[in-house]
C-alpha positions, 0 to 999 in steps of 0.5 A: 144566614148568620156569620160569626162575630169575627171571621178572617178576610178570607172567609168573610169575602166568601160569606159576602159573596153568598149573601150577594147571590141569596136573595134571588133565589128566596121564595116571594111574598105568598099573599097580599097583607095590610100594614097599619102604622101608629103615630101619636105622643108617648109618655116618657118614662111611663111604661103603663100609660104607653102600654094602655095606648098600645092596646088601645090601638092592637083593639083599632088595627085588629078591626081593620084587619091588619096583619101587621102593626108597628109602633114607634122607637121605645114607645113603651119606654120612652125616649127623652132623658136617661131618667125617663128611658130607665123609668119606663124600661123592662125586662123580657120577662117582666109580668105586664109585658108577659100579659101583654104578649099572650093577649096576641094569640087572640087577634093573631097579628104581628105587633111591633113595638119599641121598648128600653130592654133590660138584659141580665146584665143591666145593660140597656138596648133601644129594641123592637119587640116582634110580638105574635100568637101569643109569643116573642117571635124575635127581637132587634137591637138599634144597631147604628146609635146616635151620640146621643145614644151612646153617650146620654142614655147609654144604649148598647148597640145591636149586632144582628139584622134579622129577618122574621117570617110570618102572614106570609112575608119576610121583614125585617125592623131597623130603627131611626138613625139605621136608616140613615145608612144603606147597611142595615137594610141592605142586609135584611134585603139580602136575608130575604126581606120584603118589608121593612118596618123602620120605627122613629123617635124624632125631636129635632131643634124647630130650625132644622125640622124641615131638612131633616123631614126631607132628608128621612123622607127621600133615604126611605125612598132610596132604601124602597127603590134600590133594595126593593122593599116595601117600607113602613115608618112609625113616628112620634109626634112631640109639641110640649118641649120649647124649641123642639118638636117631633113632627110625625110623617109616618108612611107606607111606601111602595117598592116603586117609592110611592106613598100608599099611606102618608099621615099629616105632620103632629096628628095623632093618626093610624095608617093603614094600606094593602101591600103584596107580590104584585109590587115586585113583579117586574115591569113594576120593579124593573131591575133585578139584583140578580142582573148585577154581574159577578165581578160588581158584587166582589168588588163591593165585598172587597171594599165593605170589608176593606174599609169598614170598622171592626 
């Protein structure tokens, strides 16, 4: 369900409620899929070395018999400096990702990369590609920004949650500093969504990489339990910058906030793991978000809209 940009109070409170009560009536996932993650380094700025790595491991996925593969925040692109993020990005329509696309119908997974996109207006949006049968199945749009985002490298905020359908799933992507709040996934949850994909680009300053690592790892759990989803994380590994580094910690996690797969910190690594409708078969999910009575849910619109930003 889509809502309108701007809409009254009225009609938003409606639009909440319906979305409140959707989720339980959707279809479950069909069949069990596997999930492989890719942590590793990216060449800032250099779109065709960060394309190279990509095939290199859509080749490693396709052999494990993925479903799914996701890579980390701009992989393609790059992360680091304004320079380096216009350096490496693209426009949709750009030739070499054209050709990278159509190489999708051959192996048939769904492969979900991050890229510095280009719109028609030169304006710059910190995206996540769903790449599949040989087509863009759909895009998202970092929609929680950092300052740094803002500000230094001038990324424009999304403004959408989508939820995509294929091998039998419904996800969603939301990307690093989206899962700092429970918005963004609470809304995928509520379009459909069993599986959240969550690629990262963390460097964080050497004395407080620790925390951060805890604070991420524990948000996912919170956002797998709560809104019963499967998770699946992507990040960066980055050693060659003084006082910064970016430490990996990819995972798959059950709804139940299980590791199914954890990789080592700073290695370069695919992980790979077999998730399906089981996992959210109660007594292994034990709550329902169909149990949450209906005075709760329009409690929790009213102050949603209430106190949120325009």
């Amino acid at each position: 369900m889509k809502l309108p940009a701007r809409f009254p109070v009225a009609g938003a409170l409606s639009a909440m409620a319906v979305l409140l009560f959707c989720c339980s009536s959707l279809q479950a996932m069909e069949r069990d899929v596997v999930i492989s993650v890719y942590q590793g380094p990216c060449a800032n700025g250099d779109f065709a070395a960060n394309l190279a790595t990509v095939r290199e491991q859509v080749r490693e996925a396709a052999a494990r018999n993925s479903d799914f593969i996701v890579f980390p925040e701009t992989f393609l692109s790059g992360y680091d400096s304004p320079e380096n993020v216009r350096r490496g990005a693209r426009r949709l329509d750009d030739p070499e990702l054209a050709a990278f696309v159509r190489e999708s119908a051959a192996h048939g997974m769904v492969v979900i990369v991050g890229l510095a996109m280009l719109d028609n207006q030169d304006g710059i949006h910190n995206t996540a590609l769903v790449i599949h049968n040989g087509k863009i199945l759909g895009t998202y749009d970092k929609s929680m920004l950092t300052g740094g985002d803002r500000d230094r490298l001038k990324f424009v905020a999304g403004k959408e949650v989508p939820v995509f359908e294929a091998k039998g799933a419904r996800f969603a992507v939301i990307i690093c500093h989206d899962t700092s709040f429970p918005h963004p996934a609470m809304i995928a949850k509520l379009k459909g969504a069993e599986i959240l994909f969550t690629p990262h680009y963390n460097y964080i300053n050497a004395r407080t990489v620790d925390a951060h690592r805890k604070v991420v790892r524990n948000s996912h759990i919170g956002l797998a339990c709560l809104l019963k989803l499967i998770v699946a994380r992507s990040n960066v590994v980055v050693t060659d910058r003084p006082g910064s580094v970016g430490y990996g910690h990819s995972f798959i996690m059950s709804p139940q906030g299980e590791m199914l797969a954890e990789s080592e910190l700073f290695r370069q690594e695919m992980l790979t793991a077999t998730v399906g409708p089981g996992m959210f078969k109660i007594p292994y999910v034990w709550a329902d978000l169909e149990e949450v009575p209906r005075w709760m849910r329009q409690n929790l619109a009213d102050l949603l809209v209430e106190e949120g930003k325009e």
